[in-house]
N, C-alpha and C positions, 0 to 999 in steps of 0.2 A: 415642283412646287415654287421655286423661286423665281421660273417664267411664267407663272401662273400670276403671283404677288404684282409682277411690272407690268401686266397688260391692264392692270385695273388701278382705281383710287386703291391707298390702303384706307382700311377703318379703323379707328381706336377708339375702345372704351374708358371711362373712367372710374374711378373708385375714390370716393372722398367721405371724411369722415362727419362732414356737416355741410350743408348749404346757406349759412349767414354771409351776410356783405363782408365779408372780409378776404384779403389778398389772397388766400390760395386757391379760395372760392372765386374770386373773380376772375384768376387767373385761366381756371377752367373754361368758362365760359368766352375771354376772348382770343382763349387759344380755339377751339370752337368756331364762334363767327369768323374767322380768320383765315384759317385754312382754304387751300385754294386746292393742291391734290389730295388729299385728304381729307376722310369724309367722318363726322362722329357718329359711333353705334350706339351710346349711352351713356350713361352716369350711374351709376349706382352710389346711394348714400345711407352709408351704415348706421346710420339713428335718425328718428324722426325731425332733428334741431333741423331748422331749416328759416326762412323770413320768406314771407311771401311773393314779393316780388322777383327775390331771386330762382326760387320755383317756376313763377310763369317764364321768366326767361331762357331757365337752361329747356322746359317743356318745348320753347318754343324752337331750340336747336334740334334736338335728340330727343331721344326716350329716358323718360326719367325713372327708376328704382327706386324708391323711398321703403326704406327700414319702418316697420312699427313700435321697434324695443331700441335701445343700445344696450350694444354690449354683446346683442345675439350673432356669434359665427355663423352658428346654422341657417338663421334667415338670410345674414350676409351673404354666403355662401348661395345659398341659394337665386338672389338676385343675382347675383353674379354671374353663376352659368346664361341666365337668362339673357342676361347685356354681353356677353366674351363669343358667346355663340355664332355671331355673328363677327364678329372682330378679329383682325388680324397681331394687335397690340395693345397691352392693358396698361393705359398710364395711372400710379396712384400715389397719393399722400396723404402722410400722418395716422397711418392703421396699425397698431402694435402688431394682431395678431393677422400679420398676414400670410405668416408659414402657413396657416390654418386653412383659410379662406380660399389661398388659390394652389391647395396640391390638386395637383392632375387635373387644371383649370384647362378646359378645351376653348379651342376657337376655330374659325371656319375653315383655317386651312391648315393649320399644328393637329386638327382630328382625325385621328388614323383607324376610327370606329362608326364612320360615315355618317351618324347622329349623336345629338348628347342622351339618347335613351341609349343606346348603347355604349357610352363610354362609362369611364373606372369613376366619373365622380356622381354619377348613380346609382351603383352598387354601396353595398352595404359596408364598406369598410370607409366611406366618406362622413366626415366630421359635421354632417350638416345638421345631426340633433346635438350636438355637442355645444351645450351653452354654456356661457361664465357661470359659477354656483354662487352665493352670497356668501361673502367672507367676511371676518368679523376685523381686519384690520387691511390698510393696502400693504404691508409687508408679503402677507400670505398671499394675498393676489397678483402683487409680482413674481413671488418666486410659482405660484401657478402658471402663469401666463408664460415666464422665461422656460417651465420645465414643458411646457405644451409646441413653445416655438422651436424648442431644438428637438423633438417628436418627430416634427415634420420637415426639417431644413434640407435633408436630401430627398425627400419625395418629387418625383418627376413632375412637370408641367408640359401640357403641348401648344402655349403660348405666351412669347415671352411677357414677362411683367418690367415696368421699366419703376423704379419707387424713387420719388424728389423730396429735396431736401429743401425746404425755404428757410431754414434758420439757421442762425450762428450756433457752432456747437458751444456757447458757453452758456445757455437756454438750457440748463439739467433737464428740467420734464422733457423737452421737446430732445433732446439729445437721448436721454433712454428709449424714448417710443421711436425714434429714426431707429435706434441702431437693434432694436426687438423685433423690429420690421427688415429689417436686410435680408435675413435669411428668407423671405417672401421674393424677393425681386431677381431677375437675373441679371438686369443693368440697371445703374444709378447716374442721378442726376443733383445735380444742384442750381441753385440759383444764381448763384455768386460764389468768387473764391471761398468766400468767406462762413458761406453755406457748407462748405464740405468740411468743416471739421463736426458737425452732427455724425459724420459716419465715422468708423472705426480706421484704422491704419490702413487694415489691408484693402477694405474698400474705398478706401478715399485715394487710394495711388490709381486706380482705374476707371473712377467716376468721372463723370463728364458735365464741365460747365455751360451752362447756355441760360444767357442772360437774359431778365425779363422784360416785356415790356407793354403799356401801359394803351389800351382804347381811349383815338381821338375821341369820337362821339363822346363820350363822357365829361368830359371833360369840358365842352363846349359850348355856353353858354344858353339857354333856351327862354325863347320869350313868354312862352306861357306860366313861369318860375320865376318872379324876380328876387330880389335881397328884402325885400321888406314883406315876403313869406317866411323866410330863415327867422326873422327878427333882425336885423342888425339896426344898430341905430347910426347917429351922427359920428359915434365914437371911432377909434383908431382898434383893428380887430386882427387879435392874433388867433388861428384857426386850430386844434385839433383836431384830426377826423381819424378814427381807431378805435379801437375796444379800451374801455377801461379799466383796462386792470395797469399791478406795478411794472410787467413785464415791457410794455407800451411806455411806460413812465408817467402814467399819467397823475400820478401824485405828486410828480412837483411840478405841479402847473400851480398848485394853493400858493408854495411859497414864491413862486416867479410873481405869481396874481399882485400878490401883496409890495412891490419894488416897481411896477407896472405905473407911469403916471395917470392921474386922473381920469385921462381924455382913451385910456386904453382900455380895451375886455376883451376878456378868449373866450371864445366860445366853440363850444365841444361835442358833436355830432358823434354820438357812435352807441354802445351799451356796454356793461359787465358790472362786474361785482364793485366797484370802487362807487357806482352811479350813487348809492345810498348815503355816499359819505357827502354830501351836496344838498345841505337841508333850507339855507339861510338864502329866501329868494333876491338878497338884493346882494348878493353874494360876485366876485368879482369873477367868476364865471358859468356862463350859461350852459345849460344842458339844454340839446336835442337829438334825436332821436335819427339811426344811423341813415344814411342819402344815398342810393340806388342812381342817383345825377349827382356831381359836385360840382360841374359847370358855374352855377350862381354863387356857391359858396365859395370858391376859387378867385373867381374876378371880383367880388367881395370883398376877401382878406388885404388884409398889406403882410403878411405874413402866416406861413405855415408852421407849425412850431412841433417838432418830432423827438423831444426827450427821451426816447426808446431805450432802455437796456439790453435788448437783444435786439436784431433784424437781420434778413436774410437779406432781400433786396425789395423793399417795400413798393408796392404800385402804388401806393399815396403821395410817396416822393419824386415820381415822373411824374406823377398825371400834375404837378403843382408846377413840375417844368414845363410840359408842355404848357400849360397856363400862362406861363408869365410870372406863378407867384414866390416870391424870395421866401430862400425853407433856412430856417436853423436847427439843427440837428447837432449829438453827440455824436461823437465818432465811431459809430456801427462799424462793421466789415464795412460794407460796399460803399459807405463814402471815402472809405481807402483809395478800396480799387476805384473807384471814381474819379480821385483825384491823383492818381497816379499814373490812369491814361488820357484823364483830359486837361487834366489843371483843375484847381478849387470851383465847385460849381453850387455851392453853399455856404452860410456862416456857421462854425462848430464850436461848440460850447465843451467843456469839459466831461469825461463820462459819466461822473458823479456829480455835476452843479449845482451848488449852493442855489438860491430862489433869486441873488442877485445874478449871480452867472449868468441864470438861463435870461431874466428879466432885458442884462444887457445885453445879450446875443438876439432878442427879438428885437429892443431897438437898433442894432447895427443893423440886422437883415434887411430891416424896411426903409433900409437906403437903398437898396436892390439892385448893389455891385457886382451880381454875378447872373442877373436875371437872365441877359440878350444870351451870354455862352451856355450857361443850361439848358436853355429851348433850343437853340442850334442844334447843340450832344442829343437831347432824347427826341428830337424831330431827325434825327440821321440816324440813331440808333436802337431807342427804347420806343419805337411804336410797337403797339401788336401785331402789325399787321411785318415788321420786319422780326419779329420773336417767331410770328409760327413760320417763317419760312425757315427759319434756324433748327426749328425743332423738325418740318418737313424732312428737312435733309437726312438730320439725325437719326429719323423714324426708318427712313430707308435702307441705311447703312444697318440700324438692330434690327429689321427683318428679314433681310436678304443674309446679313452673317446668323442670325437663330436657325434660319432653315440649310443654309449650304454648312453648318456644323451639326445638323442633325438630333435639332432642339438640347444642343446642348453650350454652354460658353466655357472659354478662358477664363480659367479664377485669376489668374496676376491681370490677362486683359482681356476683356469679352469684346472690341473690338480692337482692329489694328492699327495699326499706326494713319494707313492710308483712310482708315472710314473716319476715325479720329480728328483726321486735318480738314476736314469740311466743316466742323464745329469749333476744335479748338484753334491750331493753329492761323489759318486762315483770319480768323475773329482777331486773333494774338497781334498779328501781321498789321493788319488794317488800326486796330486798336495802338497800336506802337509805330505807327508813322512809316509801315512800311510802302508797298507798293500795291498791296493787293487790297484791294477795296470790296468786298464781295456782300458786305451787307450793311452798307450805307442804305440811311431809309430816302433816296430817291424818287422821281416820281417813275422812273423805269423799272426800278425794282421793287415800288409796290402797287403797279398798277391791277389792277382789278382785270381778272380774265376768265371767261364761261371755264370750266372743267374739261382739259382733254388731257386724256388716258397716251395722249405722243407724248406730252411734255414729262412725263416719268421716265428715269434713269434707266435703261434697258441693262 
């Protein structure tokens, strides 16, 4: 089986919990366009929430699964055999129940029952009519859903699932539903150091970092779009683009608004629950509606403005490097590690800032003292097109170790040290001034190449 894996692309499906413009969603997508030995089988997406352009996009990569309920295992479940069947590796995030979803999840070459009509997840002992009940409080439905995921924690799979982490574990909701979801995956991932504290102890010493990163295209300005479709006017423009809610921080942009001179306005692309709080139209900041392009909004701003309370490793905060545009930000995880392997490549504001704090930290920014070194750092290393060769590699090493262990992993390591250093160390090396440079984003290492089935690791 594991000479069978190298003569071919591998295929990877995906499992996500919604399709909106948002980072882990788009992440999808340019790991996706991306890929050069690897090829994507699907998407499946467990509830209808979706935006429609991001739809026609992932349709236009792969096969898309669309859920017609949330919430439903069984129909999950169900798409899912449909998209893994062909696949040799299931990437997914943000799915509590996904002990559920993927026991005895087969794929084209972990099926040792020569069709999915004959394997164990169409018999009658498969959870696929087993939907959430209607509970009268979420206390009862956690301890539901925890007593349902440890049911299934040892149930065998015949292909690996890899579960990623994009947020700091100090995101509670998001930290419960990562670590509800472990017992689903047999390798982890994170986006950032600072991503892996969503997982528990024992998984976080064996999880695996691989850092993201951001499509040109996007990013890049288009003439058929200009600034005076967004609205912007004469004024001096500090930019949000994110969901609005407090988690994003987008509540203290009122009081930053308000310390703001005159000649300044934010304006704030994106959607969520906080939008309603924004009644008064002459109000010191503008609402629109979230950008599938951010190219015009980008070379637009004089500043990007990321007041986040949590963040794993945001693609809004490359794509505004590669831009050009000076970001000010709290001190999330990853502007740590940021600035611990490359030097300050932003202005940071306090984690809690007052409305002057943040107000001042947009005027320093947009003196844009750190602009030329941030675009250097994420044109060498946060493109996408240098992220999925990261995760290429990665992909290789968990399905050549899933199958030559005999669809089973290491609990302290699921991989070794040696498949390990093609992601971590090597990345560590190069990142730390060593000698090995192995995923500088070059024009050699990411140039564009037809598909041949040689260029895979034998």
């Amino acid at each position: 089986m594991q000479t069978e894996t190298c003569l071919r692309r591998l295929r990877v499906a995906f499992l996500t919990p919604s399709l909106h413009i948002g980072g882990a969603e788009r992440w999808i997508l340019a790991l996706a366009r991306n890929f050069q030995a690897v090829q994507p089988a699907g998407v499946v997406v467990c509830s209808p929430h979706h935006h429609p352009a991001m739809l026609e996009q992932a349709a236009r990569l792969m096969p898309v699964f669309l859920a017609r309920k949330h919430g439903d295992a069984g129909e999950t479940r169900r798409l899912l055999e449909r998209a893994s069947i062909t696949a040799d590796v299931l990437i997914t995030w943000g799915v509590p129940r996904l002990a559920v979803v993927t026991r005895k999840l087969v794929g084209r070459i972990g099926n040792p029952f020569g069709s999915v009509e004959d394997s164990p997840c169409e018999q009658s002992s498969s959870p696929r009519q087993r939907s959430v009940p209607h509970f009268e409080d979420e206390k009862t439905r956690t301890k539901y859903e925890d007593e349902e995921t440890e049911t299934y924690r040892d149930a065998k799979r015949y292909l690996p699932v890899i579960d990623v982490s994009h947020s700091e574990g100090g995101w509670t909701q998001q930290t419960k539903m990562t670590r509800r979801a472990a017992s689903g995956a047999d390798f982890h991932v994170a986006v950032s150091r600072g991503a892996l504290g969503a997982f528990d102890e024992k998984i976080r010493r064996r999880a695996t970092v691989i850092y993201n990163g951001a499509e040109v295209d996007r990013v890049a300005p288009r003439s058929t779009f200009g600034i005076s479709d967004l609205g912007f006017g004469k004024e001096r423009t500090a930019l949000f683009l994110g969901r609005f809610e407090k988690v994003k921080g987008f509540d203290r942009l009122f009081d930053a608004a308000q310390h703001l001179p005159s000649n300044w306005k934010i304006f704030a692309h994106g959607h969520g629950s906080l939008q309603t709080t924004i009644r008064n139209p002459q109000s010191a900041i503008r609402i629109g509606p979230p950008l599938s392009h951010v190219g015009a909004a980008l070379a637009a701003a004089d500043v990007l403005v990321m007041p986040s309370r949590h963040e794993g490793m945001p693609l809004t905060m490359i794509e505004a490097w590669l831009a050009g545009t000076p970001v000010v930000a709290t001190p999330f995880g990853f502007v740590h590690e940021a600035t611990q392997m490359h030097g300050p490549l932003c202005d940071v504001v306090p984690q809690n800032p007052t409305g002057q704090q943040l107000a001042a930290g947009i005027l320093r920014a947009a003196e844009g003292r750190y602009v030329t070194k941030a675009r250097e750092v994420a044109w060498q290393h946060y493109t996408a097109a240098a992220m999925a060769q990261r995760w290429e590699e990665y992909l290789q090493c968990v399905v050549q170790a899933w199958h030559a262990r005999g669809h089973r992993v290491n609990e302290e390591s699921p991989l070794t040290n040696d498949e390990q250093r093609t992601v971590v160390e090597r990345e560590t090396a190069c990142w730390n001034g060593g000698t090995k440079k192995p995923f500088q984003n070059t024009d050699k290492a990411n140039r564009r190449h037809a598909p041949d089935e040689k260029r895979l690791p034998s």
